[in-house]
PDB file as gemmi writes it, atoms N, CA and C in Angstrom:
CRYST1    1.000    1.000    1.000  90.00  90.00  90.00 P 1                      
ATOM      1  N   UNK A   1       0.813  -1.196   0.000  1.00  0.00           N  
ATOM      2  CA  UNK A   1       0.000   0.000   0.000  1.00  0.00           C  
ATOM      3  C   UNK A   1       0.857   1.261   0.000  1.00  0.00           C  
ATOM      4  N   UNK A   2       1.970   1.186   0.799  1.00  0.00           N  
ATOM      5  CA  UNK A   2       2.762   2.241   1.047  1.00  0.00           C  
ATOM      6  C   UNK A   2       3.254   2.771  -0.240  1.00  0.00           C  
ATOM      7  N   UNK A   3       3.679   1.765  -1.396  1.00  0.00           N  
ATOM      8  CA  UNK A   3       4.549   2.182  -2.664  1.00  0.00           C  
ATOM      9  C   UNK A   3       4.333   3.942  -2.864  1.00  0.00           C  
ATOM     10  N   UNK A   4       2.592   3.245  -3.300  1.00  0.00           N  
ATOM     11  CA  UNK A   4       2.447   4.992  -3.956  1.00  0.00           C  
ATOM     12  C   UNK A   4       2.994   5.889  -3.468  1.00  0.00           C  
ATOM     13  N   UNK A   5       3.365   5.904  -2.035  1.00  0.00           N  
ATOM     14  CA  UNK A   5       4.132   7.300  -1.612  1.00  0.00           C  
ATOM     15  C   UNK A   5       5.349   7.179  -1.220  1.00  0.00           C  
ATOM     16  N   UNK A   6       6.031   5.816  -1.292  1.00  0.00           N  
ATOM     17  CA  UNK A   6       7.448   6.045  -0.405  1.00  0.00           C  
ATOM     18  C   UNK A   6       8.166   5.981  -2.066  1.00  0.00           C  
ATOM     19  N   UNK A   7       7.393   5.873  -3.368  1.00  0.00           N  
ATOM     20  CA  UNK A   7       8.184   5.542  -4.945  1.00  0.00           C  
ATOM     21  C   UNK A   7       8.044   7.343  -5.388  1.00  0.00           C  
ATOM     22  N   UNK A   8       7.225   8.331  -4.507  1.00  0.00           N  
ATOM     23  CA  UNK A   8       7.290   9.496  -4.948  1.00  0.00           C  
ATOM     24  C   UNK A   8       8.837  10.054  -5.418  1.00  0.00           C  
ATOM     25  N   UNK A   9       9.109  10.629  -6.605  1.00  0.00           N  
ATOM     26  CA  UNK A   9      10.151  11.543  -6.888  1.00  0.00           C  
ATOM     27  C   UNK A   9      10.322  12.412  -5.740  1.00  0.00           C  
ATOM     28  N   UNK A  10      11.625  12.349  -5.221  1.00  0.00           N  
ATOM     29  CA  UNK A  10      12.426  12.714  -4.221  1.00  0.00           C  
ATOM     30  C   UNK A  10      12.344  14.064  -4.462  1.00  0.00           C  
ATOM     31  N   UNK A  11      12.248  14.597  -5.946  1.00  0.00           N  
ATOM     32  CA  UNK A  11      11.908  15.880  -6.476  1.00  0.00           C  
ATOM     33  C   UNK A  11      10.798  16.868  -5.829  1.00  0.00           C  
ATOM     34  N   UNK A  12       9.880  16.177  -5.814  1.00  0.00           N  
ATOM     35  CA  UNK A  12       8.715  16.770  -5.115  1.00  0.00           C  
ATOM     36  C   UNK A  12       8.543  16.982  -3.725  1.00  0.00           C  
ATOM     37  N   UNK A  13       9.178  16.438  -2.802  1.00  0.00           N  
ATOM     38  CA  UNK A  13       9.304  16.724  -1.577  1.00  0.00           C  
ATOM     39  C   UNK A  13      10.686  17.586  -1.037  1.00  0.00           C  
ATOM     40  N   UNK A  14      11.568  17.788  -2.176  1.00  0.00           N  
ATOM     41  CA  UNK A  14      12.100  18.754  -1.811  1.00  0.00           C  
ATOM     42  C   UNK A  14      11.931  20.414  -1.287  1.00  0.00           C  
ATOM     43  N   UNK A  15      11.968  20.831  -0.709  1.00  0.00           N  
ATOM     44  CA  UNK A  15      11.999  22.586  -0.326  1.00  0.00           C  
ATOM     45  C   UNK A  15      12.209  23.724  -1.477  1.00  0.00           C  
ATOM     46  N   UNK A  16      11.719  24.230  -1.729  1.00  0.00           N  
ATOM     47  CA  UNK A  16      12.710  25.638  -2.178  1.00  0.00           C  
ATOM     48  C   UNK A  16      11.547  26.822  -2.069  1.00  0.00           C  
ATOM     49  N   UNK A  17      12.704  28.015  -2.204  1.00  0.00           N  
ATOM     50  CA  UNK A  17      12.373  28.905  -1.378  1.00  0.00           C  
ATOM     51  C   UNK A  17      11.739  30.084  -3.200  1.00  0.00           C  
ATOM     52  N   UNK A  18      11.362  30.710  -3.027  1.00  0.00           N  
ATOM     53  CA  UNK A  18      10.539  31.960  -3.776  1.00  0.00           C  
ATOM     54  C   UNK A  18      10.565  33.365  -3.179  1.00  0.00           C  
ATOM     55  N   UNK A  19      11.194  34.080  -4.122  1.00  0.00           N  
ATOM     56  CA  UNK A  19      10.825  35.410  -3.330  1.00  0.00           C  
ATOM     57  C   UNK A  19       9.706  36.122  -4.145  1.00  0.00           C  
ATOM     58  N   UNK A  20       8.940  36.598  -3.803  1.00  0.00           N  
ATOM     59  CA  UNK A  20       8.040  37.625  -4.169  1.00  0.00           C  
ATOM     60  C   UNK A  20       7.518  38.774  -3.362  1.00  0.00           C  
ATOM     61  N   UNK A  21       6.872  39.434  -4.165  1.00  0.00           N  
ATOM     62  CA  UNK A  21       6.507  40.465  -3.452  1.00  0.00           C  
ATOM     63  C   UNK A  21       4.996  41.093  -3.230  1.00  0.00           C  
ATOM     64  N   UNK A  22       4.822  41.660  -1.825  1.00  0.00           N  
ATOM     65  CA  UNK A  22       3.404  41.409  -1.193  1.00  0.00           C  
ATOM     66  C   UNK A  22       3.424  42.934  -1.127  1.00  0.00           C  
ATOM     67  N   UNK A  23       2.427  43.621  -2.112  1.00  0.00           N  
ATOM     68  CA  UNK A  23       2.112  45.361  -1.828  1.00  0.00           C  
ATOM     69  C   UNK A  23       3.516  46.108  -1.443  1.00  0.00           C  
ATOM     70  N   UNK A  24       4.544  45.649  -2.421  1.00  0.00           N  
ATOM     71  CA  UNK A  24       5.573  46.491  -2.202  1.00  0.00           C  
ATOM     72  C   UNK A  24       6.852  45.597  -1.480  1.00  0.00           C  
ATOM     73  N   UNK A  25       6.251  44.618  -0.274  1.00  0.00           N  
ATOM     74  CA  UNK A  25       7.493  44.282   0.558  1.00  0.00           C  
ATOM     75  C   UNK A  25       8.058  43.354  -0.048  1.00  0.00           C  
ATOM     76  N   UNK A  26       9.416  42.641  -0.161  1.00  0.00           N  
ATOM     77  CA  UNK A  26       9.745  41.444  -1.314  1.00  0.00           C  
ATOM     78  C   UNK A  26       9.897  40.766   0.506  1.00  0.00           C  
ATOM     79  N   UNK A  27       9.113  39.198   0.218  1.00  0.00           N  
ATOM     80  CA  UNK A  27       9.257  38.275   1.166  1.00  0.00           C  
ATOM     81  C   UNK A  27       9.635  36.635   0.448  1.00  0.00           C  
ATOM     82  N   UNK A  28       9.722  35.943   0.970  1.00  0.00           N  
ATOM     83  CA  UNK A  28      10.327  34.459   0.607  1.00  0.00           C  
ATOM     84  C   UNK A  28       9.252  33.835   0.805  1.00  0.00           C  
ATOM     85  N   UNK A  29       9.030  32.295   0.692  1.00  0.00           N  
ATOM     86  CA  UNK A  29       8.431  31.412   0.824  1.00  0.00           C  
ATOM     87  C   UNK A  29       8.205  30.046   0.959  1.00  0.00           C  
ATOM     88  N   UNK A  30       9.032  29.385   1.530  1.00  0.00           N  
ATOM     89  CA  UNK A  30       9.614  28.201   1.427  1.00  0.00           C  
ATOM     90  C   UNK A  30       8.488  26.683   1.352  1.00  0.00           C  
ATOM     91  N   UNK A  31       8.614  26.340   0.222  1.00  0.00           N  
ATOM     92  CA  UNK A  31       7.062  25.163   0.346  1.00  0.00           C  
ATOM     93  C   UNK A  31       7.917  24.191  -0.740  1.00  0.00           C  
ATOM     94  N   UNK A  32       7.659  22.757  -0.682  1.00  0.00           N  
ATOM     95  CA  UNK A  32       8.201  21.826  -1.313  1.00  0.00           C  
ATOM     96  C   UNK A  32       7.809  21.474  -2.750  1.00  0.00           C  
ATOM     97  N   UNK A  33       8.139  21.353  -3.645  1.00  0.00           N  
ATOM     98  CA  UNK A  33       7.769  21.608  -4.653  1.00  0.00           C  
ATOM     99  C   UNK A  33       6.576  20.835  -5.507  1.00  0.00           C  
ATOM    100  N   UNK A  34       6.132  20.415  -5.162  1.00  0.00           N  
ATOM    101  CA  UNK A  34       4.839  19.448  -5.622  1.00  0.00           C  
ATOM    102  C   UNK A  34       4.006  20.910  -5.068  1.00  0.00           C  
ATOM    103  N   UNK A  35       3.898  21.573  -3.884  1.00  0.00           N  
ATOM    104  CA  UNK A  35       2.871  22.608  -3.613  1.00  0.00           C  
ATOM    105  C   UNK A  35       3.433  23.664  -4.642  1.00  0.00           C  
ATOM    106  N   UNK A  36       4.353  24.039  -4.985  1.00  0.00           N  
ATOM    107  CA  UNK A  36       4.871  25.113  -5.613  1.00  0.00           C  
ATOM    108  C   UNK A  36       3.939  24.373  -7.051  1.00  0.00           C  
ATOM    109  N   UNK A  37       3.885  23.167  -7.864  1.00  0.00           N  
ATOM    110  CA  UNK A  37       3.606  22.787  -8.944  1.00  0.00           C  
ATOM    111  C   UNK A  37       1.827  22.785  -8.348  1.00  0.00           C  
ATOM    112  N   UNK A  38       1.485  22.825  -7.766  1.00  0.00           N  
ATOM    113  CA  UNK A  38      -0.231  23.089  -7.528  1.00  0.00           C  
ATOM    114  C   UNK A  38      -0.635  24.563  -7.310  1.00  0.00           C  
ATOM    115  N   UNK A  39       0.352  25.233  -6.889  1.00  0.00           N  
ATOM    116  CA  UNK A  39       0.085  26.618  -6.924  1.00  0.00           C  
ATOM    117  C   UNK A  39       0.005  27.225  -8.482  1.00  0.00           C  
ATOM    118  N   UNK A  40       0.878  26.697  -9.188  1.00  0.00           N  
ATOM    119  CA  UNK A  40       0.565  27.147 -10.169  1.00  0.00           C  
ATOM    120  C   UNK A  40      -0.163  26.587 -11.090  1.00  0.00           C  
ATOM    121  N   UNK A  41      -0.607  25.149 -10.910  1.00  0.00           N  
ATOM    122  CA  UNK A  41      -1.680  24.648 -12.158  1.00  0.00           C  
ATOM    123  C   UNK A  41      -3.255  25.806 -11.243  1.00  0.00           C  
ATOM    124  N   UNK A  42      -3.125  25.937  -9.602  1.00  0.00           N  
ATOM    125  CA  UNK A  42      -4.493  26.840  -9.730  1.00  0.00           C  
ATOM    126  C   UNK A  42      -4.285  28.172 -10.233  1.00  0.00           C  
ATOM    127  N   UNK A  43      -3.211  28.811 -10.358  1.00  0.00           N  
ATOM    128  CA  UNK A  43      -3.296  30.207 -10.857  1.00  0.00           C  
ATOM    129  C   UNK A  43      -3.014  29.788 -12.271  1.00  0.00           C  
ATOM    130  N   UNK A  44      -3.010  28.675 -12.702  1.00  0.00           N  
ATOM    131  CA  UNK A  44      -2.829  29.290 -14.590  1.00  0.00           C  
ATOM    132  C   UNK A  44      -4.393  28.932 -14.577  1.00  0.00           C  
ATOM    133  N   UNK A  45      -5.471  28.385 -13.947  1.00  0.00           N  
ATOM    134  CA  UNK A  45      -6.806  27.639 -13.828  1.00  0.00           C  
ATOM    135  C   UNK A  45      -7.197  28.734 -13.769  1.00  0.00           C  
ATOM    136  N   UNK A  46      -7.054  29.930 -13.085  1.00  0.00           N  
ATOM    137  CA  UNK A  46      -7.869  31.162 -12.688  1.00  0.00           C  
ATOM    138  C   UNK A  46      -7.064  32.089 -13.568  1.00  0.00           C  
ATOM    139  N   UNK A  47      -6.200  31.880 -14.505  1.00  0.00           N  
ATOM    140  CA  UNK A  47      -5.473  33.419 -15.320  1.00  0.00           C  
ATOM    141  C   UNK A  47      -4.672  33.889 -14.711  1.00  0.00           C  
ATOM    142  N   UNK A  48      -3.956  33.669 -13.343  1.00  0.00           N  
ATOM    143  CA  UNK A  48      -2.906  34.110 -12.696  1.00  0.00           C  
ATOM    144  C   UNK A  48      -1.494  33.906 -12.921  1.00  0.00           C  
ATOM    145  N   UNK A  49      -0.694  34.699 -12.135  1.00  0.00           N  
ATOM    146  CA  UNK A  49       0.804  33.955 -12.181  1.00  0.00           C  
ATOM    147  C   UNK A  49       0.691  33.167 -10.974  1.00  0.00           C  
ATOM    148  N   UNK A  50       1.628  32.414 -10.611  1.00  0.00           N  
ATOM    149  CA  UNK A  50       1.735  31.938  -9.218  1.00  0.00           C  
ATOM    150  C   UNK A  50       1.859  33.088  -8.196  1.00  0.00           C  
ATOM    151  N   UNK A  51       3.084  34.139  -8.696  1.00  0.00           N  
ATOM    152  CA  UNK A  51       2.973  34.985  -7.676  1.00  0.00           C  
ATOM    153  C   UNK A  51       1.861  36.231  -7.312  1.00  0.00           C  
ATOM    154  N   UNK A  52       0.942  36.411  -8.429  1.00  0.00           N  
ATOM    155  CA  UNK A  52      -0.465  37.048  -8.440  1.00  0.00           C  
ATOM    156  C   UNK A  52      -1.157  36.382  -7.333  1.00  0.00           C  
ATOM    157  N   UNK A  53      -1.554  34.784  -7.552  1.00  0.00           N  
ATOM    158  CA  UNK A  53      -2.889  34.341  -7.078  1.00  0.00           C  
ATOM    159  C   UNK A  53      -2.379  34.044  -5.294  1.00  0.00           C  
ATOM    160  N   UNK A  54      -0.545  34.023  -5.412  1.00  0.00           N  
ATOM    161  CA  UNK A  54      -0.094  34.198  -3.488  1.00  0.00           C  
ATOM    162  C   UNK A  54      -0.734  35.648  -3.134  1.00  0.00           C  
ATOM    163  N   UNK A  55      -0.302  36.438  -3.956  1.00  0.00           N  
ATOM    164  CA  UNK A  55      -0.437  38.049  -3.359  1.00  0.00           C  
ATOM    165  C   UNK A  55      -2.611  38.041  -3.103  1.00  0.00           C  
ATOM    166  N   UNK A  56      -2.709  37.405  -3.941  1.00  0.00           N  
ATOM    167  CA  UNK A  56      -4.384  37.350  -3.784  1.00  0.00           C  
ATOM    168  C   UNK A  56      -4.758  36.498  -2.482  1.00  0.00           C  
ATOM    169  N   UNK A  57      -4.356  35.728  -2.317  1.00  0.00           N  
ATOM    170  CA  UNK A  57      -4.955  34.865  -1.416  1.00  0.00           C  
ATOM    171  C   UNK A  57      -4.422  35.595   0.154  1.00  0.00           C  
ATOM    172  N   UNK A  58      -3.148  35.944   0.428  1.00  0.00           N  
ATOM    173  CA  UNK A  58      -2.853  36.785   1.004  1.00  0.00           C  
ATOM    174  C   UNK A  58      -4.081  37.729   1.662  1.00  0.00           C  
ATOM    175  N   UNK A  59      -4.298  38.454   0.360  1.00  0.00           N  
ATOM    176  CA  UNK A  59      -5.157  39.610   0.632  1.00  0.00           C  
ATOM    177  C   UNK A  59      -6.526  39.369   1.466  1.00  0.00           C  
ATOM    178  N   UNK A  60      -6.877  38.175   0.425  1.00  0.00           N  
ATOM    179  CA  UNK A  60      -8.065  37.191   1.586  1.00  0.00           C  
ATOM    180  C   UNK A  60      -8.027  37.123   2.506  1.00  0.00           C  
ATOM    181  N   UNK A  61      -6.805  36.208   2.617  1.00  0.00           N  
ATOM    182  CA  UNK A  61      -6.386  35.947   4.098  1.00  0.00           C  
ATOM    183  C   UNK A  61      -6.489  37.077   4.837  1.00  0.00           C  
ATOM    184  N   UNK A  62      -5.844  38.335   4.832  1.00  0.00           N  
ATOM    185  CA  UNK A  62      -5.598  38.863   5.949  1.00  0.00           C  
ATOM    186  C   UNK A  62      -7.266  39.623   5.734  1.00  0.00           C  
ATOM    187  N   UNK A  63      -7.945  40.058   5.247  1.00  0.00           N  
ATOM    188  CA  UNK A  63      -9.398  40.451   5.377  1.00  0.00           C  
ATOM    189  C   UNK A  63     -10.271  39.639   5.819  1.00  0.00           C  
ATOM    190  N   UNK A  64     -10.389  38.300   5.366  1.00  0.00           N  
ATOM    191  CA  UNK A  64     -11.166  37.417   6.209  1.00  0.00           C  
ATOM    192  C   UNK A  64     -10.810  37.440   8.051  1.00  0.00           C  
ATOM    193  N   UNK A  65      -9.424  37.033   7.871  1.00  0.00           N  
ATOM    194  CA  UNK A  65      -8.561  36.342   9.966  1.00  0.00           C  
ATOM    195  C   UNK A  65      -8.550  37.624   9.868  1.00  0.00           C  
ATOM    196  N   UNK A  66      -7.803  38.860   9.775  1.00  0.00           N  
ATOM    197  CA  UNK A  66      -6.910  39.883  10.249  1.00  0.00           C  
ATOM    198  C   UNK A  66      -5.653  40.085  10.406  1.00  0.00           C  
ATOM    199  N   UNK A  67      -5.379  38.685  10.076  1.00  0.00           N  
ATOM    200  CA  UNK A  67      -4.093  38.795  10.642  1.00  0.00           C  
ATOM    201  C   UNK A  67      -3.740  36.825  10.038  1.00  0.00           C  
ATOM    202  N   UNK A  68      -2.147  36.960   9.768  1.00  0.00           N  
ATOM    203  CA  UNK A  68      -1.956  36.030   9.339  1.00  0.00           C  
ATOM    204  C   UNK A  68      -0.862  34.996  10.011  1.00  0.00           C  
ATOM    205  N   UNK A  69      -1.070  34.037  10.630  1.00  0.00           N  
ATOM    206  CA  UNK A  69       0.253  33.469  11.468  1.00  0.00           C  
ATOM    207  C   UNK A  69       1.108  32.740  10.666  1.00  0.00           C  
ATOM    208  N   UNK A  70       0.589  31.751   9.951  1.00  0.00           N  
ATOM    209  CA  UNK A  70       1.697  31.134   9.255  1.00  0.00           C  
ATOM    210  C   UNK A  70       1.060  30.354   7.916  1.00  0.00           C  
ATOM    211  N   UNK A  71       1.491  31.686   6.633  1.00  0.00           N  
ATOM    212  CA  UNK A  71       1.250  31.733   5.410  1.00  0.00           C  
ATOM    213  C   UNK A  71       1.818  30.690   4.853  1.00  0.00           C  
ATOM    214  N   UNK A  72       2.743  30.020   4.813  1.00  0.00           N  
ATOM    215  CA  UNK A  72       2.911  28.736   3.955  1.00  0.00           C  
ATOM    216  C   UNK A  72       2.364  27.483   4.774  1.00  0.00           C  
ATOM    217  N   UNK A  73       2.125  27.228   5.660  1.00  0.00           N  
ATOM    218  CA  UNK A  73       0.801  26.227   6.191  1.00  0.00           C  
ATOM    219  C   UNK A  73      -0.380  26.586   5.596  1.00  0.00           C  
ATOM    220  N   UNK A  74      -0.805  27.382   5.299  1.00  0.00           N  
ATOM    221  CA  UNK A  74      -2.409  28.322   5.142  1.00  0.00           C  
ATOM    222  C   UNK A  74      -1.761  27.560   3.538  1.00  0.00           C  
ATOM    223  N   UNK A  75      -1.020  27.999   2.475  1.00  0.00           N  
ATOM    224  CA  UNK A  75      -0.674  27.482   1.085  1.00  0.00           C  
ATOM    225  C   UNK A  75      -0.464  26.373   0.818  1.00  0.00           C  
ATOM    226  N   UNK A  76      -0.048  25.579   2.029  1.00  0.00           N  
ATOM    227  CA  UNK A  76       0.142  23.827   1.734  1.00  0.00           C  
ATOM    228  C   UNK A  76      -1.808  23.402   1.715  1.00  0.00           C  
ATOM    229  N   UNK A  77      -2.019  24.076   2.806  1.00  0.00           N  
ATOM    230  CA  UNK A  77      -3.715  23.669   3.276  1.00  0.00           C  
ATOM    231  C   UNK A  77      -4.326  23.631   1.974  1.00  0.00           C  
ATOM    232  N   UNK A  78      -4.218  24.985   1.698  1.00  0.00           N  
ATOM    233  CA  UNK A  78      -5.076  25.309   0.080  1.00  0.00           C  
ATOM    234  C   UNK A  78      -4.743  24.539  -0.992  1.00  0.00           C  
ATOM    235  N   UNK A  79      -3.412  23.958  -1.483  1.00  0.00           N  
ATOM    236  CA  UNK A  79      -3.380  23.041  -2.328  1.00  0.00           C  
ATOM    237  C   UNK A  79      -4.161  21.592  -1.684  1.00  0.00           C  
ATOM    238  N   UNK A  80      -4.006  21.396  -0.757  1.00  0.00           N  
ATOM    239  CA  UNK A  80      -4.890  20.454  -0.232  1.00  0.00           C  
ATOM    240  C   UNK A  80      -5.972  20.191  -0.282  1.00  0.00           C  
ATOM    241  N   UNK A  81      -6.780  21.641  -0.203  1.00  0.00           N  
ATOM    242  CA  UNK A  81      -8.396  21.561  -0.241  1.00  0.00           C  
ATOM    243  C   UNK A  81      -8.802  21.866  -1.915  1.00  0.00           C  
ATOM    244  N   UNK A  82      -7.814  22.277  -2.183  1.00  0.00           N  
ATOM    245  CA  UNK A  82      -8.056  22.240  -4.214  1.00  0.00           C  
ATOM    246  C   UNK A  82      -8.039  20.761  -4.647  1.00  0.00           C  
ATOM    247  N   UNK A  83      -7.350  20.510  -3.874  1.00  0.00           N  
ATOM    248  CA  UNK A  83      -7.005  19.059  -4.957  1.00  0.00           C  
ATOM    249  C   UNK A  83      -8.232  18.268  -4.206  1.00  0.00           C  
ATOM    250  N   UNK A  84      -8.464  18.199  -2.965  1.00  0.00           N  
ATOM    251  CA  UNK A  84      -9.651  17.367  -2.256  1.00  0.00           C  
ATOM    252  C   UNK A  84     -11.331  17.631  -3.251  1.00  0.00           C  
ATOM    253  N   UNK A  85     -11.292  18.901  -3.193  1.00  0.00           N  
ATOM    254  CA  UNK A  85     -12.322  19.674  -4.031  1.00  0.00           C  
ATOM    255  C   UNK A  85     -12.597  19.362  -5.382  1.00  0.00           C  
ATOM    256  N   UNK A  86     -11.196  18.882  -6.295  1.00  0.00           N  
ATOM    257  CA  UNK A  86     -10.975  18.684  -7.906  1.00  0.00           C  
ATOM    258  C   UNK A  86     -11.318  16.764  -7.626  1.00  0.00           C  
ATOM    259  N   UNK A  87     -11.047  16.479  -6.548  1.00  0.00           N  
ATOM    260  CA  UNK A  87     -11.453  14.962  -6.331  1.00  0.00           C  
ATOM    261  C   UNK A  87     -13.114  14.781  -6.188  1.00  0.00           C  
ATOM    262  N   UNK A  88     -13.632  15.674  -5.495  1.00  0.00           N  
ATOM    263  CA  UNK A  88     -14.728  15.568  -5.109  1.00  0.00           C  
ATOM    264  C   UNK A  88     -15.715  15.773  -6.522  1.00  0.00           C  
ATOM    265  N   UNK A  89     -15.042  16.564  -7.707  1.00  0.00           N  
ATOM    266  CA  UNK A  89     -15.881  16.670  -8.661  1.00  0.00           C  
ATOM    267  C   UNK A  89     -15.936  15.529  -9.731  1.00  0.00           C  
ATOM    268  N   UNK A  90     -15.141  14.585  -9.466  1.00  0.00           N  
ATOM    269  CA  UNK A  90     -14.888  13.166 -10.036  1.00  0.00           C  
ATOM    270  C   UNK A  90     -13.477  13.415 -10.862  1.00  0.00           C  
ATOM    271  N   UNK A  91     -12.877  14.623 -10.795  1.00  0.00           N  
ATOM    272  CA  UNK A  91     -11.486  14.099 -11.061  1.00  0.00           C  
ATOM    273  C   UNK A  91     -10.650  13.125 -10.243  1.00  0.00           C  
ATOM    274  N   UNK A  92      -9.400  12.303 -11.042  1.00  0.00           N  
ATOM    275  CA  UNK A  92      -8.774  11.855  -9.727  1.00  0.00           C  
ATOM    276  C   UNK A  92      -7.583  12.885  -9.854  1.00  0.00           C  
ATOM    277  N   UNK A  93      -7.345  13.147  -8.748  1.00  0.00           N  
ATOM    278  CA  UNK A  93      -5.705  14.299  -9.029  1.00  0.00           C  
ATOM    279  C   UNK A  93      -4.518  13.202  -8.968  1.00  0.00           C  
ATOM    280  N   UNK A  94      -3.577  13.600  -9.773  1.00  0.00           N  
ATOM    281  CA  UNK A  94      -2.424  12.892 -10.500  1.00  0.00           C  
ATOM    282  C   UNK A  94      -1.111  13.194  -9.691  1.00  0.00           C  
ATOM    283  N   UNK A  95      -0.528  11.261  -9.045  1.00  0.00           N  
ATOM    284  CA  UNK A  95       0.448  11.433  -8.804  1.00  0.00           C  
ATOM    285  C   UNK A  95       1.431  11.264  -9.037  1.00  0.00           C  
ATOM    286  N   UNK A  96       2.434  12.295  -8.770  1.00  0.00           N  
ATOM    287  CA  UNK A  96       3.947  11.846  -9.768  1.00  0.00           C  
ATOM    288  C   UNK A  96       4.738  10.778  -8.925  1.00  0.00           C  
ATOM    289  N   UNK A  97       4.839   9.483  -9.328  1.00  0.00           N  
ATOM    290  CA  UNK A  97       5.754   8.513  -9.240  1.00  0.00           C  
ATOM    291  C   UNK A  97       6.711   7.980  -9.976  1.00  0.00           C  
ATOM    292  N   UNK A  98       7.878   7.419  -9.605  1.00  0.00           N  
ATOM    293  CA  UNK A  98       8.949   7.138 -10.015  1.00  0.00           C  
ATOM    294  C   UNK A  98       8.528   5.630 -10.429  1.00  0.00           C  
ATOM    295  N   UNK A  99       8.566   5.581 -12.068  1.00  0.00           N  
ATOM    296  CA  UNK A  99       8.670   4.084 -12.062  1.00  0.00           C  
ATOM    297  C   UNK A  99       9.859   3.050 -11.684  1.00  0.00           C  
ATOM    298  N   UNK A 100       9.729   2.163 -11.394  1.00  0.00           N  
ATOM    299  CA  UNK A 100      10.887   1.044 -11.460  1.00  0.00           C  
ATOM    300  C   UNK A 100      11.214   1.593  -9.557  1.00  0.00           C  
ATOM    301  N   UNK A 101      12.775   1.118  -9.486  1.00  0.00           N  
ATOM    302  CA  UNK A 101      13.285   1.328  -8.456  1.00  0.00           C  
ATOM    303  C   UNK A 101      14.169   2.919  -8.397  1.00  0.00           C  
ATOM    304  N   UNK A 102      13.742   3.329  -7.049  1.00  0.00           N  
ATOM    305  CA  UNK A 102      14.622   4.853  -7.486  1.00  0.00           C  
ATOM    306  C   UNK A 102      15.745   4.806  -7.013  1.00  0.00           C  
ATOM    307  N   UNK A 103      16.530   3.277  -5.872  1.00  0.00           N  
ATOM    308  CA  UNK A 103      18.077   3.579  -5.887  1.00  0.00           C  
ATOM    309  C   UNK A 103      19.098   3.594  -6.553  1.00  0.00           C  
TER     310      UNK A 103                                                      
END                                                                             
């Protein structure tokens, strides 16, 4: 049962970091890259860049809470509830695995 996720490309669970910029301030963003590759299949889905539909959701964010504690949890969540959501409409969402053996 485990395969499907322990054969994941080592690629995708790697880190890396993004800088962009939020109403002027340039900030970073550190999220592993399978979320970085869902951030942007939803902003090319909605006409965005990746770094548009962060600065948007942002904006949400802080008008909905007030205040924001920890923005790349809140961005892992949201690829989460996109892809739960794109499941729920009878897509299945697609995972990247390594065929064969990856040592």
């Amino acid at each position: 049962m485990c395969e499907i996720y322990v054969r994941a490309d080592p690629i995708l669970y790697e880190s890396r970091s993004r800088s962009l910029r939020i109403h002027g301030c340039v900030t970073k963003i550190r999220l592993e890259n399978l979320f970085w590759d869902i951030l942007a299949e939803i902003a090319a889905s909605d006409g965005y860049t990746t770094n548009a539909l962060i600065a948007k959701l942002y904006d949400e964010l802080l008008e909905y809470r007030g205040e924001i504690d920890n923005f790349a949890s809140f961005l892992r969540v949201s690829c989460l509830r996109y892809l739960s959501l794109r499941k729920g409409a009878g897509e299945r969402p697609a995972l990247a695995v390594v065929t064969g053996n990856a040592a």
